[in-house]
N, C-alpha and C positions, 0 to 999 in steps of 0.2 A: 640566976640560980640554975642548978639543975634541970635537967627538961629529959625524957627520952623520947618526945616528940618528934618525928622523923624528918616534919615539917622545917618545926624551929633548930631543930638538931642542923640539915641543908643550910639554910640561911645562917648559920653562925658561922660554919663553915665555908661558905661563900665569903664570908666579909672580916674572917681572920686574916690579920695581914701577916700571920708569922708563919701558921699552918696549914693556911690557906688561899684563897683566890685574890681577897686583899680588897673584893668590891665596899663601895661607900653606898650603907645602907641606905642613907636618907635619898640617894641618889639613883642607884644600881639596885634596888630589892622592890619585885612587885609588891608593895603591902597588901595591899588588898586582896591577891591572890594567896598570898604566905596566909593571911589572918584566917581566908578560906580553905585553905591547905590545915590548915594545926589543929582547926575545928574538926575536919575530918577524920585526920588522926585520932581526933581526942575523945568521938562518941563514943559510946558503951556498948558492946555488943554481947548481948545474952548466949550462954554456950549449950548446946544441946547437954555434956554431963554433968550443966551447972552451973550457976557461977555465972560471971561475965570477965570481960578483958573488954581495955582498949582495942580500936578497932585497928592502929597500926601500931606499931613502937619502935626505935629502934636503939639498938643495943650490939657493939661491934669494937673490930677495930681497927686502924687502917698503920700502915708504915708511910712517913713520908718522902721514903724513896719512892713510891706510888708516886705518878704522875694525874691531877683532878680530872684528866678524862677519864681515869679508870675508877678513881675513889667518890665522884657524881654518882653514874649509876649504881651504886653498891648502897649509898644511900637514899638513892630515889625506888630499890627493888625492893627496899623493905616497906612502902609503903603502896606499893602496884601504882608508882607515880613517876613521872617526866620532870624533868629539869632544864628549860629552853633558856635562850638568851638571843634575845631580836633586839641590834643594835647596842645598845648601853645595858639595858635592865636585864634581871633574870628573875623568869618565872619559875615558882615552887608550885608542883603541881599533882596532890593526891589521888589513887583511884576510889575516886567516884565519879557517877554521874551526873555530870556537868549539864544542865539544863541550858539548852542555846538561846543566846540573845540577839542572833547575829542569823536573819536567810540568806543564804544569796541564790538569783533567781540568772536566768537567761540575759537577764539585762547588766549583768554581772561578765559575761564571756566576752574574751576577746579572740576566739576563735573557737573551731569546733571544737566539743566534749569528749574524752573517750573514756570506756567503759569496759570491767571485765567481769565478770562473776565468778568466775575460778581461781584461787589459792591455791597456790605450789603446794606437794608435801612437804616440803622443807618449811612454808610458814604457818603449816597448817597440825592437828593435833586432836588427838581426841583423849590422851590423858597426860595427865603430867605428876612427875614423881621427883626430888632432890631430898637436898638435903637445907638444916638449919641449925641452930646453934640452940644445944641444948643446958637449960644451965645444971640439970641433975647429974650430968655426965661432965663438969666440970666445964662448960661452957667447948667443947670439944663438937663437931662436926656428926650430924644421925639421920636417918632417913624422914622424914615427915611421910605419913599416909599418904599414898598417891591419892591422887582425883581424877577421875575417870567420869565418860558420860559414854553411858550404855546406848542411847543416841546417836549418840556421834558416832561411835564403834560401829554399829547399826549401818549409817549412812555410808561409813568406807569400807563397806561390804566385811565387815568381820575383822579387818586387820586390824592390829594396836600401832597409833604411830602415837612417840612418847616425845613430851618436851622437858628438858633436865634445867634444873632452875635450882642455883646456888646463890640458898638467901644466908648469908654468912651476917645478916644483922639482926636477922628475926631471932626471936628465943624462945617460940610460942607455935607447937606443932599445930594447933588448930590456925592459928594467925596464919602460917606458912600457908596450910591447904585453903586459907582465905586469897590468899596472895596467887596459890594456882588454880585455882577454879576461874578468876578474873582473867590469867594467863590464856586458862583454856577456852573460856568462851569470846576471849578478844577472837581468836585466830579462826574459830568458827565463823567468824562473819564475812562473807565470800566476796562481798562489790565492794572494788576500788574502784575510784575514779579520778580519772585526771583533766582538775581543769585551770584552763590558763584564763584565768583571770585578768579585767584591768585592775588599776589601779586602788578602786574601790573596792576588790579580792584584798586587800589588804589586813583590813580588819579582820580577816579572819587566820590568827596565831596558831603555829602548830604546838598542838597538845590540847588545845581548846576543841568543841563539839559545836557543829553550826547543823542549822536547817538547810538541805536542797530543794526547791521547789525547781523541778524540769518538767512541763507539761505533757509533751509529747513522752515522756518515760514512765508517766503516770505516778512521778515522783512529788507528792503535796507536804511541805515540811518533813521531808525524809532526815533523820538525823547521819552523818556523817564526823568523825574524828580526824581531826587536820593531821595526816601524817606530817607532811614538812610544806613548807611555803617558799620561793623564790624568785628575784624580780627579774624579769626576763624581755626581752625587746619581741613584740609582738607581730603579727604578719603584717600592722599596716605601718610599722615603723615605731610605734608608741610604747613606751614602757609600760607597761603589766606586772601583775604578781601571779605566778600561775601556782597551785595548787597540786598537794598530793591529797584525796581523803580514801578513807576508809568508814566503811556501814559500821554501826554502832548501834547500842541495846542497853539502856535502864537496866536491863533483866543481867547485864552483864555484873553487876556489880551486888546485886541483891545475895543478901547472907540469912537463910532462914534457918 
């Protein structure tokens, strides 16, 4: 049936074989992560003038002279979610906060740790303004409210640096300014870290949120977001998966 589910909407399109990627859902589709994905999409989110909406939707349209690297993200940015594929499967993957199941601890490295606290201006932001698809204007291209955080503004000494973000599936200005506010406080969060993990670094998927415990950093179940994950031959000769993360925040995803 119908769905505007952004969730279910991705995975249909992953496993069209006409118009799409052609994967075998029983096979290639995380379920588990999808049925966790579509739930999120599908909460109800009460609106300051009123009302509620779904908390993602998506609603678009793509040409398939597009090639699916381009038409993935277009439907994972209307739900502030990732779309990974490790190996055979692919994860569908909503913004929210992912509660971690997964530490990994010092016993986890297979060489040293490194560490930064600073964010480039290029990935960094203190408001963000685009545009989204309106449907009173004929489903036609309009500005969504930016989102600003006087804060942040605050901490880079007064200057605006803007992030432009083209949800061309959203159709829902407040849903958009949900979609940028998650935007703007991913990239407030300043420690990356890079660690090359063994092979036990594994289990930990990029687009999933793990626990850091590093004692000497005074890091005790520190949450981090798996940017990317890759297997790599390690100083003592052994295969490894070494790690990109980034710090992460519950508070990032909160809609009050």
């Amino acid at each position: 049936g119908y769905s505007a589910n952004p969730a279910l909407c991705t995975a249909n399109y992953l496993c069209d074989s006409v118009r799409g990627v052609g994967a075998v859902y029983a096979d290639e589709i995380n379920e588990a992560a999808l049925i966790a994905a579509a739930n999120i999409c599908g909460e109800s989110v009460t609106l300051a003038a009123g009302g509620s909406e779904a908390r993602f939707t998506c609603n678009g349209t793509f040409s398939l002279a597009e090639k699916p690297v381009d038409i993935i993200p277009k439907l994972a940015s209307s739900m502030a979610g990732y779309v990974t594929q490790i190996g055979a499967p692919w994860t569908v993957l909503a913004g929210a906060y992912d509660t971690p199941t997964i530490t990994l601890t010092e016993s986890d490295l297979a060489g040293a740790i490194g560490w930064q606290s600073l964010v480039s201006r290029r990935d960094s932001c203190n408001g963000v303004k685009g545009i989204y698809s309106e449907p009173g204007n004929l489903w036609q291209p309009v500005d969504f409210p930016a989102v600003v955080s006087d804060t942040a503004v605050a901490e880079d000494n007064g200057e605006e640096v803007w992030h432009d973000l083209r949800l061309e599936f959203t159709d829902s200005g407040s849903m958009a300014q949900r979609v940028g506010k998650i935007d703007l406080l991913r990239t407030r969060q300043p420690l990356t870290v890079s660690f090359p993990g063994k092979l036990s670094a594994f289990r930990a998927q990029p687009g999933k949120t793990v626990f850091l415990t590093i004692e000497k950093y005074g890091w005790d179940a520190k949450p981090f977001w798996v940017a990317g994950g890759s297997f790599a031959v390690n100083g003592d000769g052994t295969l490894g998966y070494h790690l990109s993360l980034r710090e992460t925040a519950a508070e990032i995803y909160d809609w009050l």
